[in-house]
BALOBA-1460 file (C-alpha; in Angstrom, 3 decimals):
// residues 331
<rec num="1" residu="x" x="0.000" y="0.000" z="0.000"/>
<rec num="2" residu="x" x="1.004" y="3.480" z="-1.256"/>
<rec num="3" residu="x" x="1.798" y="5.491" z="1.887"/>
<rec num="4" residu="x" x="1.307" y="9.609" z="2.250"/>
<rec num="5" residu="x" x="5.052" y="9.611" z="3.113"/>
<rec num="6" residu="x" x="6.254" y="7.855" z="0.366"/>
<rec num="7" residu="x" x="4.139" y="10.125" z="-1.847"/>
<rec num="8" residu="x" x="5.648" y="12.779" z="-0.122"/>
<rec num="9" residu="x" x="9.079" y="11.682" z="-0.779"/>
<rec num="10" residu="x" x="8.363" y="11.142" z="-4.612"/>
<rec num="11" residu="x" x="6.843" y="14.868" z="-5.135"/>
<rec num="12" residu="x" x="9.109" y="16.970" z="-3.138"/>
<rec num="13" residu="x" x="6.182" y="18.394" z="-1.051"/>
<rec num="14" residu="x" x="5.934" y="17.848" z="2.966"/>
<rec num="15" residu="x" x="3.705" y="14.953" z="4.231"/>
<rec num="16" residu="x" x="1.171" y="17.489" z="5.985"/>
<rec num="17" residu="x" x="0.730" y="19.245" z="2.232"/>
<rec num="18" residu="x" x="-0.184" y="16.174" z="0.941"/>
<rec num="19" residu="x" x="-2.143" y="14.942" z="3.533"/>
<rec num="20" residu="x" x="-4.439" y="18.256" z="3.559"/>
<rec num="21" residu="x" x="-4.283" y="18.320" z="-0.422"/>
<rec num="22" residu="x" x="-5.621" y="14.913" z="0.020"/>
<rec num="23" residu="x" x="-8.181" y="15.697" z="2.352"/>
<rec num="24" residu="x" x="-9.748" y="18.535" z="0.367"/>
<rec num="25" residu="x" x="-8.291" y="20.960" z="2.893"/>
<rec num="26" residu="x" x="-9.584" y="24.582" z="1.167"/>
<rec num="27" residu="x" x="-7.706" y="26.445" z="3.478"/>
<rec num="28" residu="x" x="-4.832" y="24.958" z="1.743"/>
<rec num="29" residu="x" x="-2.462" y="27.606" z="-0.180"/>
<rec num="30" residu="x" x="-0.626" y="26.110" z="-3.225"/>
<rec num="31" residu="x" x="-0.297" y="26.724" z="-6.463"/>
<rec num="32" residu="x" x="-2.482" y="24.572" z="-9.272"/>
<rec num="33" residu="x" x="0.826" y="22.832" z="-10.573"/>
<rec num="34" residu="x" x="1.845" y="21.945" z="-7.614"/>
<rec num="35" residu="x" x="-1.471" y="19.989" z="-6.508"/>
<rec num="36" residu="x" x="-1.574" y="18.446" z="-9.804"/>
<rec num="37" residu="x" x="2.380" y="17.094" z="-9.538"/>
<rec num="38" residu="x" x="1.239" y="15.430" z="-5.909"/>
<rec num="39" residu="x" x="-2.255" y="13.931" z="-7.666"/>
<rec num="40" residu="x" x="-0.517" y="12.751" z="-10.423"/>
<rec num="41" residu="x" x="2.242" y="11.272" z="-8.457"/>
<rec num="42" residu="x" x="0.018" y="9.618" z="-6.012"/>
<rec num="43" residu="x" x="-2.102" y="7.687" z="-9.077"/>
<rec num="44" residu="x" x="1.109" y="7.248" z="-11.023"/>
<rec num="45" residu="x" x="2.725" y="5.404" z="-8.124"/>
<rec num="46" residu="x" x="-0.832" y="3.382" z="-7.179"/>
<rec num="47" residu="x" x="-2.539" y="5.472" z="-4.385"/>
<rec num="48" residu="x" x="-6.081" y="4.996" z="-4.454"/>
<rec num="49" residu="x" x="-7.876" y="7.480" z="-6.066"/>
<rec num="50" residu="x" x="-11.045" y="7.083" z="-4.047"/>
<rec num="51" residu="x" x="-8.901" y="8.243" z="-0.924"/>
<rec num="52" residu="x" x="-8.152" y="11.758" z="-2.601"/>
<rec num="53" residu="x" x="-11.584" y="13.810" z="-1.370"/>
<rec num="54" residu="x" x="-10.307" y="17.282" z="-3.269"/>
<rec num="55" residu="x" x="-11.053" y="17.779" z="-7.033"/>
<rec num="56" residu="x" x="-8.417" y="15.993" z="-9.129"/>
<rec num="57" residu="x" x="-9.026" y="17.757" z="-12.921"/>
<rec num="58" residu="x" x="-11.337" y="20.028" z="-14.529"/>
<rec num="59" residu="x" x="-12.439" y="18.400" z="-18.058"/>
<rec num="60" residu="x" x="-15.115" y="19.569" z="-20.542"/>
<rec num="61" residu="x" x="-18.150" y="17.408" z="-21.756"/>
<rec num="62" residu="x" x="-18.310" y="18.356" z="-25.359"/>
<rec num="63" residu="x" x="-21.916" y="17.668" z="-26.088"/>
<rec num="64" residu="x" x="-22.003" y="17.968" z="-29.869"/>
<rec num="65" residu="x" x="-25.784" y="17.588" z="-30.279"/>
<rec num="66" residu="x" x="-28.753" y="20.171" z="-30.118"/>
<rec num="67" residu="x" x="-31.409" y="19.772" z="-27.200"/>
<rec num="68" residu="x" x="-33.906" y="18.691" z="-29.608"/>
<rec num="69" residu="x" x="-31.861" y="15.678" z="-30.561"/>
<rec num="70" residu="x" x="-30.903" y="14.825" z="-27.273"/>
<rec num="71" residu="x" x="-34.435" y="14.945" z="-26.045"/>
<rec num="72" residu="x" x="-35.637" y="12.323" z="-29.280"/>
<rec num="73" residu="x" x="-33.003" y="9.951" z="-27.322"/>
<rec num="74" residu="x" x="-32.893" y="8.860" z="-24.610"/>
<rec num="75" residu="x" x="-29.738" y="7.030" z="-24.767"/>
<rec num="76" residu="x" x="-27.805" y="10.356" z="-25.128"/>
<rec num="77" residu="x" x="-29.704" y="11.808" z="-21.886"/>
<rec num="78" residu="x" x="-28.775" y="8.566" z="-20.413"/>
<rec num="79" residu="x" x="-24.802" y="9.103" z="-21.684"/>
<rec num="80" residu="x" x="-24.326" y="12.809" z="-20.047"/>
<rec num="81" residu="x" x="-25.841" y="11.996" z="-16.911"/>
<rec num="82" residu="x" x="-23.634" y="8.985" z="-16.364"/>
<rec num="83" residu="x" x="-20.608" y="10.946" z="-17.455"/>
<rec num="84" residu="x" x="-21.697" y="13.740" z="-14.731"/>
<rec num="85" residu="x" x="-21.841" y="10.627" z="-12.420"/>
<rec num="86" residu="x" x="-18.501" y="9.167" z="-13.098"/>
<rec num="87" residu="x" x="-16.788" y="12.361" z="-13.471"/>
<rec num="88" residu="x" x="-17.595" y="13.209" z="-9.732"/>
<rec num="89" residu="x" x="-17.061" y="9.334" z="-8.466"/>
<rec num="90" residu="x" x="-14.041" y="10.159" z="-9.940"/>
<rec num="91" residu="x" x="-13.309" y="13.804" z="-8.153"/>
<rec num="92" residu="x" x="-13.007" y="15.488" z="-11.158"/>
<rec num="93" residu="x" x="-15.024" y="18.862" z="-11.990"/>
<rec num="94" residu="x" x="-17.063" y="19.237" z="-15.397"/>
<rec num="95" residu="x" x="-17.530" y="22.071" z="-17.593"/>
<rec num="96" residu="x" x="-20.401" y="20.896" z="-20.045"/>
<rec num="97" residu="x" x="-19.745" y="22.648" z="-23.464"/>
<rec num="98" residu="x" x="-22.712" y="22.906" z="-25.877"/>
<rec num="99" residu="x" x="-22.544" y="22.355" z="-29.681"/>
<rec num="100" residu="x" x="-25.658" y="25.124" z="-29.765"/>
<rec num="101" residu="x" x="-23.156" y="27.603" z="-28.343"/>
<rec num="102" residu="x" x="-21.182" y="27.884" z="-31.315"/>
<rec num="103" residu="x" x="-18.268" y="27.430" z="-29.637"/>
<rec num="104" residu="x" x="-15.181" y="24.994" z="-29.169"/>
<rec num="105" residu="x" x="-12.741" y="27.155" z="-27.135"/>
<rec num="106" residu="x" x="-11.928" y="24.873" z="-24.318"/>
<rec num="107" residu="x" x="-10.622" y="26.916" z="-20.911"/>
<rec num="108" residu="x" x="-6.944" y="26.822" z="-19.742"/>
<rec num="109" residu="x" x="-8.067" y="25.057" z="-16.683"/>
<rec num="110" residu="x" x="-9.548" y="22.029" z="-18.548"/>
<rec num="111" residu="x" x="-7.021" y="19.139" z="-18.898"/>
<rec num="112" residu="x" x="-8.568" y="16.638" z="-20.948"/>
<rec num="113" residu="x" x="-12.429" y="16.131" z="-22.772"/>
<rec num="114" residu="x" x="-15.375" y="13.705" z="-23.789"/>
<rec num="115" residu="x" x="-16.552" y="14.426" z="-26.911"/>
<rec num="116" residu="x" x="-20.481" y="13.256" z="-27.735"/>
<rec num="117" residu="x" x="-21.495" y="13.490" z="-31.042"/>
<rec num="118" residu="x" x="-20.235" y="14.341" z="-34.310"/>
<rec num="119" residu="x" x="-17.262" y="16.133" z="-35.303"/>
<rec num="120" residu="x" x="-15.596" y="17.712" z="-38.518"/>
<rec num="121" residu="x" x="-11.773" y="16.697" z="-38.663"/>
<rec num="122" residu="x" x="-10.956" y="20.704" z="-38.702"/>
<rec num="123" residu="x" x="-12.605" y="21.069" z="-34.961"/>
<rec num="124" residu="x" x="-10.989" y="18.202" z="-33.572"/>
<rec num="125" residu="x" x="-7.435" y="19.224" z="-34.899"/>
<rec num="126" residu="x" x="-8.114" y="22.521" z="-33.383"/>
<rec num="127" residu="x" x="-9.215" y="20.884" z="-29.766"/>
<rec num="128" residu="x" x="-5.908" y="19.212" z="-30.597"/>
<rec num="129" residu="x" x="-4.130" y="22.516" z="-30.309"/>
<rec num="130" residu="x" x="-5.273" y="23.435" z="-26.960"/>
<rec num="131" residu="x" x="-6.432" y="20.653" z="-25.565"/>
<rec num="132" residu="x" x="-4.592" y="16.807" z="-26.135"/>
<rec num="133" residu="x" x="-5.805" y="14.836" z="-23.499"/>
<rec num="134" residu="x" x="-9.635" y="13.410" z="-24.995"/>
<rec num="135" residu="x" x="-12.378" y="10.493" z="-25.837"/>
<rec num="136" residu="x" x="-14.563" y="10.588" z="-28.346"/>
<rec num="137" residu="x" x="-17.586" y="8.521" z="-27.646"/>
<rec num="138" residu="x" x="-18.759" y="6.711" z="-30.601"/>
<rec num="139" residu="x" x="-18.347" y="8.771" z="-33.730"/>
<rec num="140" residu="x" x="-14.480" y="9.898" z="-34.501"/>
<rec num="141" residu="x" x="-13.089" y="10.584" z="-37.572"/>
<rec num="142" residu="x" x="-9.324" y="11.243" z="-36.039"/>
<rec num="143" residu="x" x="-8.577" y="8.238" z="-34.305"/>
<rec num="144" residu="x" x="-5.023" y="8.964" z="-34.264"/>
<rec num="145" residu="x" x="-5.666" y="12.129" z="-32.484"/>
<rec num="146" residu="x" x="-8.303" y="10.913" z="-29.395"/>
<rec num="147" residu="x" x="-9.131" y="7.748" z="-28.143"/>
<rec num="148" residu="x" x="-12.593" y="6.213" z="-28.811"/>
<rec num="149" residu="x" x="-15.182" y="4.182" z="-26.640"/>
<rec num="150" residu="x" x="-17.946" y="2.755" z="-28.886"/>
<rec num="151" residu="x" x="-20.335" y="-0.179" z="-28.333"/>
<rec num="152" residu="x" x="-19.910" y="-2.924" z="-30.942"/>
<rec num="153" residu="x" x="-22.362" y="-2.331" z="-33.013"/>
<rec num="154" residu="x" x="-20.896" y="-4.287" z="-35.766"/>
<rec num="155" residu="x" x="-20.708" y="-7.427" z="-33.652"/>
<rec num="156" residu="x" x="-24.445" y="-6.773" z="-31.981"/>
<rec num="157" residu="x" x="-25.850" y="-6.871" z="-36.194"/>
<rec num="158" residu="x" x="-23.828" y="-9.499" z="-36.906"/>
<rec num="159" residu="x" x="-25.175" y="-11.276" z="-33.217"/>
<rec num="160" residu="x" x="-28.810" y="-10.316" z="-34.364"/>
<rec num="161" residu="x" x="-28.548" y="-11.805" z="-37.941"/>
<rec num="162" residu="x" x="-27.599" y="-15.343" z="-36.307"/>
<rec num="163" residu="x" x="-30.221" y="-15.392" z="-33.822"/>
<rec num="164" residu="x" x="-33.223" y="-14.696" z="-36.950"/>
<rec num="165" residu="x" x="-31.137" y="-17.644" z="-39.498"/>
<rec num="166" residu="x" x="-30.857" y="-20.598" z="-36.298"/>
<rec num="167" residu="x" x="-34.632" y="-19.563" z="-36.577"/>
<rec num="168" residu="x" x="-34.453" y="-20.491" z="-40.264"/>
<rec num="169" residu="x" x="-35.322" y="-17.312" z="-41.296"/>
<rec num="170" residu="x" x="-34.103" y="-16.045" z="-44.748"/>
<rec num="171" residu="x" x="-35.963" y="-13.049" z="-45.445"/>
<rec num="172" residu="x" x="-34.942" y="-10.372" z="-42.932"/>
<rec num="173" residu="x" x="-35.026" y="-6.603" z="-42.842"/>
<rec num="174" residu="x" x="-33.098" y="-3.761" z="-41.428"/>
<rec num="175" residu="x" x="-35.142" y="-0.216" z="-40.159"/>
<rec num="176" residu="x" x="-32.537" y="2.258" z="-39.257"/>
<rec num="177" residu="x" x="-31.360" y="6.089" z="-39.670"/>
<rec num="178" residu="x" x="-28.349" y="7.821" z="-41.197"/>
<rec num="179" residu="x" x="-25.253" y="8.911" z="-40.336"/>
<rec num="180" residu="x" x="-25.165" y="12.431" z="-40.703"/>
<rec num="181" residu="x" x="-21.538" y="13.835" z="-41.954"/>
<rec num="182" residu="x" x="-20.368" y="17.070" z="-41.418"/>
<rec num="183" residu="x" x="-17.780" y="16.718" z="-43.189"/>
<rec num="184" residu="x" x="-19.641" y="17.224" z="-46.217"/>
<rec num="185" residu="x" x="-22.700" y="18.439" z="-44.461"/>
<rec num="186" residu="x" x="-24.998" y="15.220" z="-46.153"/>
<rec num="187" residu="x" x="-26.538" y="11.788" z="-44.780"/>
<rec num="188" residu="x" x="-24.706" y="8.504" z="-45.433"/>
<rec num="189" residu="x" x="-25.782" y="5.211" z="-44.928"/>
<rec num="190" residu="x" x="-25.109" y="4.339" z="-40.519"/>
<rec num="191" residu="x" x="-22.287" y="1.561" z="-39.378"/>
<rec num="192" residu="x" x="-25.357" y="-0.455" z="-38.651"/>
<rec num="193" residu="x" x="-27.069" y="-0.688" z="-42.410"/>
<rec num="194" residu="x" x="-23.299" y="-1.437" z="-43.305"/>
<rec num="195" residu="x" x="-22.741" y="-4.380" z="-41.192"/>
<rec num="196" residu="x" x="-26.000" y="-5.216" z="-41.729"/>
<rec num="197" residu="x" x="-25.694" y="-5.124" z="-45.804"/>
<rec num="198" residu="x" x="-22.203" y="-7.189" z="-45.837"/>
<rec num="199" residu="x" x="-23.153" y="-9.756" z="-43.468"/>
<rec num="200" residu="x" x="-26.234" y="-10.574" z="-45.438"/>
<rec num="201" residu="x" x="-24.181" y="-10.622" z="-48.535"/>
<rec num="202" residu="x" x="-21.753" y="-13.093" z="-46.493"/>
<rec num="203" residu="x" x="-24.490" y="-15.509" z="-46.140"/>
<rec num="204" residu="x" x="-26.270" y="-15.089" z="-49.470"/>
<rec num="205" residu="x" x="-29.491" y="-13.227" z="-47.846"/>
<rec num="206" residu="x" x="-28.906" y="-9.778" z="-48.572"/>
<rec num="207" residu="x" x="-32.229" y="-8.224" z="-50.476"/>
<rec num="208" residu="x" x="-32.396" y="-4.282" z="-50.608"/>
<rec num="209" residu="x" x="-35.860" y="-3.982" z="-51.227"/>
<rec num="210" residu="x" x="-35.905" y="-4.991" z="-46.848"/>
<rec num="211" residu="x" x="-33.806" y="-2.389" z="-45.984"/>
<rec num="212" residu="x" x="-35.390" y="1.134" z="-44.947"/>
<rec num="213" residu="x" x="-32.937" y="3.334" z="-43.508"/>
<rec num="214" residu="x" x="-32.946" y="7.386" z="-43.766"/>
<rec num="215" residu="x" x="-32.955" y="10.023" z="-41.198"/>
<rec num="216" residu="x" x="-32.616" y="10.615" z="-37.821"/>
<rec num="217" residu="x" x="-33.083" y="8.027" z="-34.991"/>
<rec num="218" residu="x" x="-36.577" y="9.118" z="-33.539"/>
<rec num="219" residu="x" x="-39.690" y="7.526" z="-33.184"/>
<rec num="220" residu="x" x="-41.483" y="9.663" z="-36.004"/>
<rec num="221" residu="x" x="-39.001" y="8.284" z="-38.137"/>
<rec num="222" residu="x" x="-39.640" y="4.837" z="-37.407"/>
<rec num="223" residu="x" x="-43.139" y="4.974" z="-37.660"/>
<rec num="224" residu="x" x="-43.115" y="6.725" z="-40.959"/>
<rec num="225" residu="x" x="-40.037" y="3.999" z="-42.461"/>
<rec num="226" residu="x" x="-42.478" y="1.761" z="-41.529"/>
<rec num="227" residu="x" x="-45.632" y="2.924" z="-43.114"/>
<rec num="228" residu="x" x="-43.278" y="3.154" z="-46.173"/>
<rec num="229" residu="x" x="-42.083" y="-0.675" z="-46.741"/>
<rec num="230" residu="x" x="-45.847" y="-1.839" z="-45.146"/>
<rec num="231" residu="x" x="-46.944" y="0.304" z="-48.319"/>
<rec num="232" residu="x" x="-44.081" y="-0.786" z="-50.781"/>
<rec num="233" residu="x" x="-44.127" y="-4.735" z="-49.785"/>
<rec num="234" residu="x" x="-47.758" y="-5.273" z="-49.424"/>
<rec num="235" residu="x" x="-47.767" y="-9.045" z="-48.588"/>
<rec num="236" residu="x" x="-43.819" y="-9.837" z="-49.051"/>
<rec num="237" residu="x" x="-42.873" y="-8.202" z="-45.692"/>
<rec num="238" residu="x" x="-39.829" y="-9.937" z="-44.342"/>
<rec num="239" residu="x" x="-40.054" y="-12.648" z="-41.302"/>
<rec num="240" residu="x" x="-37.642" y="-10.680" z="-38.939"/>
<rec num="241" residu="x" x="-36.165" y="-7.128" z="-38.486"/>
<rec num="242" residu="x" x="-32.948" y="-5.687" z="-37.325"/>
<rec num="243" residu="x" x="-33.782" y="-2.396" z="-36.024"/>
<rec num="244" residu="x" x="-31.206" y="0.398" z="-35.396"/>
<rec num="245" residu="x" x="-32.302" y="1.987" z="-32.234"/>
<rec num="246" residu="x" x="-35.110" y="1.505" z="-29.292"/>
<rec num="247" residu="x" x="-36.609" y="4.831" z="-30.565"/>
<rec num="248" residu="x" x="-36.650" y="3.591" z="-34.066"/>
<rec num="249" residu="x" x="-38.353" y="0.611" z="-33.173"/>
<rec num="250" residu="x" x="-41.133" y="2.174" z="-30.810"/>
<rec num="251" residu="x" x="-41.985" y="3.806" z="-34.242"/>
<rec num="252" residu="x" x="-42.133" y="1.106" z="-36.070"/>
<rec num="253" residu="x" x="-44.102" y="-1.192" z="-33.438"/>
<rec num="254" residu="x" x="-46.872" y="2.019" z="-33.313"/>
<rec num="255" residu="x" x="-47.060" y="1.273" z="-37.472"/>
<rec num="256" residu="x" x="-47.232" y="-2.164" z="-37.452"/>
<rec num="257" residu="x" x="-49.954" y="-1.624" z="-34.661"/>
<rec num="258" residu="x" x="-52.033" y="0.263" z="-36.684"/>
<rec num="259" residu="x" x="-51.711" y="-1.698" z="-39.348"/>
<rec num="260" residu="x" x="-53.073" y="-4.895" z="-37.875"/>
<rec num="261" residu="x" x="-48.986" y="-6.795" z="-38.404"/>
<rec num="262" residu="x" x="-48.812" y="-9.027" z="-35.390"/>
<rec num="263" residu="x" x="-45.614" y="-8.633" z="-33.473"/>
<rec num="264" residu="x" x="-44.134" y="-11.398" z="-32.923"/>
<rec num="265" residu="x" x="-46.360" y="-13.587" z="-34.484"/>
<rec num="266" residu="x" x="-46.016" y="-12.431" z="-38.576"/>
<rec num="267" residu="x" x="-42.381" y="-10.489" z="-37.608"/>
<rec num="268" residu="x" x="-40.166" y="-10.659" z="-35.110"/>
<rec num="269" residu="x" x="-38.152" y="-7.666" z="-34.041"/>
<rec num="270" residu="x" x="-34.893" y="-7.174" z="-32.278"/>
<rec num="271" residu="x" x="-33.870" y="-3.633" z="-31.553"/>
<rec num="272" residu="x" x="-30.600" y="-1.858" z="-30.173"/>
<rec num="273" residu="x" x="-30.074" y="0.348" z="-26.753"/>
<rec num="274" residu="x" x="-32.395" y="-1.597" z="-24.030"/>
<rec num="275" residu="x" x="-33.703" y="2.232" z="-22.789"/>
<rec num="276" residu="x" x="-36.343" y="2.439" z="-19.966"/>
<rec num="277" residu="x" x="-39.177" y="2.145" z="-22.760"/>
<rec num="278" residu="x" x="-38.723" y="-0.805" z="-24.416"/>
<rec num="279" residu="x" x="-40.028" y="-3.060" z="-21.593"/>
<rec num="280" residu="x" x="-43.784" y="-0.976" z="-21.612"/>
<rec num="281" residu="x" x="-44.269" y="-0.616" z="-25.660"/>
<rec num="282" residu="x" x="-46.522" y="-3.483" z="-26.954"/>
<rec num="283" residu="x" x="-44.933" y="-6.286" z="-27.283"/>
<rec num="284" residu="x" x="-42.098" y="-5.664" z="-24.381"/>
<rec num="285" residu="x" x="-38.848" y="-5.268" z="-27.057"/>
<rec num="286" residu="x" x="-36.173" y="-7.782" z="-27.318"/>
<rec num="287" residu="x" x="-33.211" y="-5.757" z="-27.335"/>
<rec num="288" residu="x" x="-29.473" y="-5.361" z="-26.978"/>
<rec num="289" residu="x" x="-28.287" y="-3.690" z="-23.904"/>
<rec num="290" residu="x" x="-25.513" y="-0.938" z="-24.250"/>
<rec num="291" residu="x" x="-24.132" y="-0.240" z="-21.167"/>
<rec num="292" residu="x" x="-24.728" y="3.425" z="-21.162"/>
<rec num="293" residu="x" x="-22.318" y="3.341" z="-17.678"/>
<rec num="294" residu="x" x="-20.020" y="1.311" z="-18.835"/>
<rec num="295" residu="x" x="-19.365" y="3.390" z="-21.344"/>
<rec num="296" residu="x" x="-19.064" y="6.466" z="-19.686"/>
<rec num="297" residu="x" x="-16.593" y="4.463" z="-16.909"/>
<rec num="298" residu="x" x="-14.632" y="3.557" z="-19.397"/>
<rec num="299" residu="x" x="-14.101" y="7.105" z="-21.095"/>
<rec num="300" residu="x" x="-13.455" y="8.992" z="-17.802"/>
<rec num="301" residu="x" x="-11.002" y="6.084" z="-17.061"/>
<rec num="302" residu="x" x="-9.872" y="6.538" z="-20.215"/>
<rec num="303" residu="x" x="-9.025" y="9.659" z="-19.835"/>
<rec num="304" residu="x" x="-8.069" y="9.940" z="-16.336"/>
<rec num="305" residu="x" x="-5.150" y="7.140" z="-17.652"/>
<rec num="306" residu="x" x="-3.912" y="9.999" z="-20.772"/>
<rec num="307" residu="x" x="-3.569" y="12.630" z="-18.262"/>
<rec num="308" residu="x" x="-1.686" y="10.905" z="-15.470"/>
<rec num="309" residu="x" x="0.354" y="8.372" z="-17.676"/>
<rec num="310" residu="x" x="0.586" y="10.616" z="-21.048"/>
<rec num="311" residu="x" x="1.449" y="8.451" z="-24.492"/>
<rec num="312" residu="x" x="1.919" y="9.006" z="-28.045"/>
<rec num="313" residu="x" x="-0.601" y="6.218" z="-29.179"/>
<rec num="314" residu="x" x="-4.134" y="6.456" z="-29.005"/>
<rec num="315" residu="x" x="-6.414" y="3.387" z="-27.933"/>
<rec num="316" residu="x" x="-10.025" y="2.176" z="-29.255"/>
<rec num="317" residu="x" x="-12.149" y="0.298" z="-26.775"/>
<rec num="318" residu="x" x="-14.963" y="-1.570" z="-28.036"/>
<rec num="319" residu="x" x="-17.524" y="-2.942" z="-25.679"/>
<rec num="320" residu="x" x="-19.756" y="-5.674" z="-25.926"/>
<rec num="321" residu="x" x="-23.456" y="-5.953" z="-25.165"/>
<rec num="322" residu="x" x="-26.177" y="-8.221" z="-23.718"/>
<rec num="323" residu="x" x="-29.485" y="-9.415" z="-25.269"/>
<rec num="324" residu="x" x="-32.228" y="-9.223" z="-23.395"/>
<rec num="325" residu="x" x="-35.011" y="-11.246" z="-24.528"/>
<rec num="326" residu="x" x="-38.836" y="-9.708" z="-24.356"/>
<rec num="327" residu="x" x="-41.686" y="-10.530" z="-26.110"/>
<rec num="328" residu="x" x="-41.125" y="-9.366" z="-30.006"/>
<rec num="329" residu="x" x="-38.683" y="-12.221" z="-30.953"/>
<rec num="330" residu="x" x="-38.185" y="-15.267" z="-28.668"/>
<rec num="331" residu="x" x="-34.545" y="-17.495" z="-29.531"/>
């Protein structure tokens, strides 16, 4: 065990200065660089963070999304409240930065960022200029510059796919939105409809005419993709659908609904996200689970690791997920 003394000995500060620092003494007089050189030494040498009761680091939340698209999902409300959480489990103060502000100038005081939502390449090489320590949640076009936490969305299509063929299904469907790139300020097709697309080619199954994808990931939007290919397919609707998002799917369940298309008895759906909703829509939805806190654990960690141990390379962590099985598709 990592002693105050020792910690004492390593920084060049007196045991009582470390031992008030640590105790979030705010009558304590030193100098910002000096309580970050004691912090840092402490977690570089293996002292228990938990045990340090004053404010480690001041980091900005980039939230790159408007209120109105954080209110149509509820997995992003769920993502910046579990960031606040873990941020201050892990002593460390936020500043939350808006993407309605207009702004990305990023304070002196912050040493390191979580990025939510999407970014050009020109912002993020100018956060790069003032700011190197960050995680991008999801979405990053400069890998090379910020590490990334993303669910494996890849692997939960790929995982859904499986479960619909051991059911002997061969005509499936996908119901998703796009990507929106502001790059070049148009939609492209999401990382889901991709995976979805090649591993259907893979096993010979792949039929466009199933696939409805286009816009944002909202409920309207489901509801009206799904009025569309009820309208376009008449009787050849597929057996089973991958669907993009919870939200999505609560849209499309409210079309099929009206539409007199038993759930799960024609179709069978499996969705992505496992929010609060999905076990009181009609049927309950079978769903993956992203761990919304597990996520942003993972980031904070993430970053807490760039600022005290700082390295040229930057790391990707994908995390798995967990179905859980409701009433709109039974294995």
């Amino acid at each position: 065990m990592v002693t105050l003394k020792e910690i004492a000995e390593h920084s060049g500060y007196s045991q009582a200065t470390v031992s008030r620092l640590f105790k979030g003494d705010n009558s304590l007089s030193i100098t910002n660089e000096t309580k970050q050189k004691i912090i840092h030494t402490a977690l570089s040498m293996g002292y228990d963070r938990s045990k340090i009761k004053t404010t480690l680091e001041k980091i900005a939340v980039l939230f790159w999304l408007t209120e109105q698209e954080e209110l149509q999902d509820v997995y992003f409300q769920q993502l910046r409240l579990s960031l606040e959480k873990y941020a201050q489990l892990s002593n460390m103060e936020i500043e939350l930065i808006k993407h309605e502000e207009n702004t990305i100038q990023i304070p002196d005081s912050v040493s390191g960022f979580v990025g939510v939502g999407s970014f050009t390449s020109e912002e993020l090489l100018m956060i790069k200029e003032t700011c190197p320590n960050g995680v991008l949640l999801e979405l990053n076009p400069e890998p090379d510059l910020f590490d990334t936490v993303k669910p494996d969305t890849d692997r939960i299509t790929r995982q859904a796919i499986d479960y619909f063929v051991q059911k002997g299904y061969t005509k499936i469907g996908f119901i998703g939105g796009a990507f929106h790139n502001p790059m070049i300020d148009q939609d492209e097709a999401d990382s889901r409809e991709i995976a979805f697309r090649q591993y259907m080619d893979r096993k010979g199954l792949l039929n466009d005419s199933y696939i409805f994808s286009k816009g944002k990931f909202t409920v309207n939007q489901g509801y009206e993709l799904t009025l569309e290919l009820i309208k376009t397919l008449g009787d050849d609707l597929p057996e089973a659908f991958f669907i993009a998002s919870d939200t999505i799917a609560v849209g499309a369940l409210q079309a099929f609904n009206e539409k007199y298309i038993s759930i799960p008895d024609r179709i069978e759906l499996i969705s992505v996200n496992d929010t609060e909703i999905s076990k009181f829509v009609s049927p309950p939805l079978t769903t993956f689970r992203i761990d919304v806190e597990e996520i942003a654990k993972t980031a904070i960690d993430m970053l807490v690791d760039q600022i005290v141990y700082p390295r040229k390379i930057t790391k990707t962590v994908l995390l798995g997920s967990e179905l859980v099985i409701r009433k709109s598709f039974q294995p």
